[in-house]
BALOBA-1460 file (C-alpha; in Angstrom, 3 decimals):
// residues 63
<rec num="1" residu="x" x="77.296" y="33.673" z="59.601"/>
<rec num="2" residu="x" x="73.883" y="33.233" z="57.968"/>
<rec num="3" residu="x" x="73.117" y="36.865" z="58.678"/>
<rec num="4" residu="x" x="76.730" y="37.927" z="57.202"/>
<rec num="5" residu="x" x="75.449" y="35.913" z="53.801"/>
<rec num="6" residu="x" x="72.281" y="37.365" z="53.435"/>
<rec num="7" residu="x" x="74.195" y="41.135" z="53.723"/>
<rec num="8" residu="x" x="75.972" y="40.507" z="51.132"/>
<rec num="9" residu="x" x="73.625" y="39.170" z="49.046"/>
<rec num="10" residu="x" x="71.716" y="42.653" z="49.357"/>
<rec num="11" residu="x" x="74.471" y="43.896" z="48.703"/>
<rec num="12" residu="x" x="75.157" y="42.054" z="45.805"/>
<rec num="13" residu="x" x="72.054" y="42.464" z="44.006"/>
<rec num="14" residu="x" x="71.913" y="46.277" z="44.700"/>
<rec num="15" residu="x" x="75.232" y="46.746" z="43.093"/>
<rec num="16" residu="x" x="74.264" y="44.968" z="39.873"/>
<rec num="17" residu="x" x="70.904" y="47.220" z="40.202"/>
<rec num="18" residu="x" x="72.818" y="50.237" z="40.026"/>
<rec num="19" residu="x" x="75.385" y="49.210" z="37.203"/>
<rec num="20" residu="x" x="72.525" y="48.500" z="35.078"/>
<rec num="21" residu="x" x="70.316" y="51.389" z="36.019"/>
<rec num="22" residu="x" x="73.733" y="53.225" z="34.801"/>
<rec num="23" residu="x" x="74.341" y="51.296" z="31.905"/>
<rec num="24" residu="x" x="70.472" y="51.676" z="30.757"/>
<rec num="25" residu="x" x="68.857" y="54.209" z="32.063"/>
<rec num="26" residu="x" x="65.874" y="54.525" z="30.110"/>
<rec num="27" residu="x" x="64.880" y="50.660" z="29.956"/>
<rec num="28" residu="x" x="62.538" y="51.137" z="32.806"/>
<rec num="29" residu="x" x="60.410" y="53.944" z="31.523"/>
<rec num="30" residu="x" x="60.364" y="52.301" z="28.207"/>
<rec num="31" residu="x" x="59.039" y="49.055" z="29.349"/>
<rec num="32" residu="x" x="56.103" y="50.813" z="31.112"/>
<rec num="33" residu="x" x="55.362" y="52.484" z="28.457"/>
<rec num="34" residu="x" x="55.181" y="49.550" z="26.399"/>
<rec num="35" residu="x" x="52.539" y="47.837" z="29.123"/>
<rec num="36" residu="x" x="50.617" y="51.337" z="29.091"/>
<rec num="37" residu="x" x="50.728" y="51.549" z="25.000"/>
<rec num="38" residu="x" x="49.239" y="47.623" z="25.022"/>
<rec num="39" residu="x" x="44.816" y="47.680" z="23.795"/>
<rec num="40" residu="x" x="42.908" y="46.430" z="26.542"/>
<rec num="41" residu="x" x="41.499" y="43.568" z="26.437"/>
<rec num="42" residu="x" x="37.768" y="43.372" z="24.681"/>
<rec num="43" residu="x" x="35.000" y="43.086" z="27.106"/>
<rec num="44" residu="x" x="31.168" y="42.188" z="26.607"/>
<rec num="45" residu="x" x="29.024" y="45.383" z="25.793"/>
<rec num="46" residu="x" x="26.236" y="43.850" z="27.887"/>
<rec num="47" residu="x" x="27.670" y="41.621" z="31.094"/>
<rec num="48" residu="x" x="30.732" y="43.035" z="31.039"/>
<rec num="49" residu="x" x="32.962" y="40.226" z="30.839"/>
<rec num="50" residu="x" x="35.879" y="39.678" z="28.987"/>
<rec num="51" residu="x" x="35.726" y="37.816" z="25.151"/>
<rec num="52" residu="x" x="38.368" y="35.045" z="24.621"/>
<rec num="53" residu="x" x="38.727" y="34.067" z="20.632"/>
<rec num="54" residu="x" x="35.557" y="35.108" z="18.458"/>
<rec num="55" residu="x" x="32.866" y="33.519" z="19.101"/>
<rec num="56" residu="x" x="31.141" y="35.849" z="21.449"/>
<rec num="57" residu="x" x="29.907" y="35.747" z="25.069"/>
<rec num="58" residu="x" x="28.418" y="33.129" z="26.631"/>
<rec num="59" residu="x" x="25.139" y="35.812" z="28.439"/>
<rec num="60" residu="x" x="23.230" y="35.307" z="24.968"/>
<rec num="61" residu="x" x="22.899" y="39.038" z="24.578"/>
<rec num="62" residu="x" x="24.574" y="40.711" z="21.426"/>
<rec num="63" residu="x" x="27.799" y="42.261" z="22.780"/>
């Protein structure tokens, strides 16, 4: 019984996969392009670590 459940499940949730990958079927290429088109983050020119707010890193060095 538990084994019928989790079938359908699966089968459930790839059904609703496919009617959305047909009713949009660019939303996944646009969302990783959105990730891809994102700055990365600002890093220390010295240490290398990455700068939270303004006020600099912590390694003394200008950066």
């Amino acid at each position: 019984m538990l084994v019928k459940i989790f079938i359908l499940f699966l089968g459930g949730m790839a059904l609703i996969g496919l009617i959305g990958k047909w009713l949009f079927p660019g939303a996944i290429g646009r969302a990783v392009s959105k990730r891809i088109a994102v700055a990365k983050p600002s890093r220390c020119r010295a240490c290398g670590r990455y700068l939270i707010g303004t006020g600099g890193c912590d390694c003394g060095k200008k950066g």
